[in-house]
N, C-alpha and C positions, 0 to 999 in steps of 0.2 A: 567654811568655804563657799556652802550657798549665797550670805551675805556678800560675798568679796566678788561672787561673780555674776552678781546680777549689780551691784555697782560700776562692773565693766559695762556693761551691757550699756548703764545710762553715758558712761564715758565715752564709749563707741558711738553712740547715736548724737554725742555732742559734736564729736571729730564728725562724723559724716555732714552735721550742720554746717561747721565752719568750713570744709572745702566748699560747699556749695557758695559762701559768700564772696563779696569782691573786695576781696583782702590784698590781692597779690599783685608783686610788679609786675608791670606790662612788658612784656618780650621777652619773657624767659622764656628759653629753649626748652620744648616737651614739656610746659605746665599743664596744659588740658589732660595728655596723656600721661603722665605722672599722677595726675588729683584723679584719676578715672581708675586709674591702678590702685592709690588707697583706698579710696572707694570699694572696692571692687575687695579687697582683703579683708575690709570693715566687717561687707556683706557674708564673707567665708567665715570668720571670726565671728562674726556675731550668731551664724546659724548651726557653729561648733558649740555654741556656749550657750544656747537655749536647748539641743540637744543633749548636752552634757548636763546642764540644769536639771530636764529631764529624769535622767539617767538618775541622779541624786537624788531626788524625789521618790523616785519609783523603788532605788535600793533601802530609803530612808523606812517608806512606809512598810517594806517585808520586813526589816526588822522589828520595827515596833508589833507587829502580825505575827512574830516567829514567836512560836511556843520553844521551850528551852528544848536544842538538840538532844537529843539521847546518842544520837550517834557521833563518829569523827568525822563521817564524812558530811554530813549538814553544816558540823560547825566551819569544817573547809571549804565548802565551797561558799559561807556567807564572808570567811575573811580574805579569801581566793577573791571576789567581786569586792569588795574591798579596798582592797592590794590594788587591783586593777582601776576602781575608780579615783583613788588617791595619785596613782600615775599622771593618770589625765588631765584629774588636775592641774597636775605641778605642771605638767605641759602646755595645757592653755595658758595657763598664767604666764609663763615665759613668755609664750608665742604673743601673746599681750603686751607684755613690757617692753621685749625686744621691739614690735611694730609701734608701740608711743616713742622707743626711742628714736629707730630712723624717722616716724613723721614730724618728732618735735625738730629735728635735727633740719630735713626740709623745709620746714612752714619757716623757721627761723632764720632759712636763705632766702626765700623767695616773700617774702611778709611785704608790705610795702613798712616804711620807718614812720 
């Protein structure tokens, strides 16, 4: 999942490239503020997912650090954070796919031909 989401990352920063470019018909209604808004989601998404990267990293290396639990409650609360990081994931990722879909869905209206 580290692999997958720092692939977003470089995907993210491509989409933020190409709104900036002058791709788009002239006179669509609300383009500035429509391209300002994904922008702006990029920015959220992208500083979810460097914190979230984070967050993997930081879990990754106590585990490799963990001397083997003797207790139940060490080894729950490593698969309790876990449980919880694999949520998040699946949640950025969504929130990911969902936002390629309405921009591709946009950019594909407003593109010039």
């Amino acid at each position: 999942d580290i692999s997958s989401l720092k692939s977003f990352k470089f995907e993210l920063r491509f989409f933020k490239l190409l709104l900036d470019k002058p791709i788009f018909k002239p006179h669509v209604i609300n383009l500035y503020e429509t391209l300002i808004s994904y922008k702006n989601e990029i920015t959220v998404i992208s500083e979810n997912s460097k914190s979230l990267l984070n967050e993997l990293s930081t879990h990754a290396n106590q585990i490799k650090n963990k001397i083997e639990c003797e207790e139940l409650a060490c080894d729950n609360f490593f698969m309790g954070r876990h449980d919880d990081l694999e949520r998040k994931v699946f949640n950025l990722k969504t929130k990911i796919f969902n936002f390629k879909f309405r921009l591709f869905q946009y950019i594909e209206s407003v593109i010039v031909n």
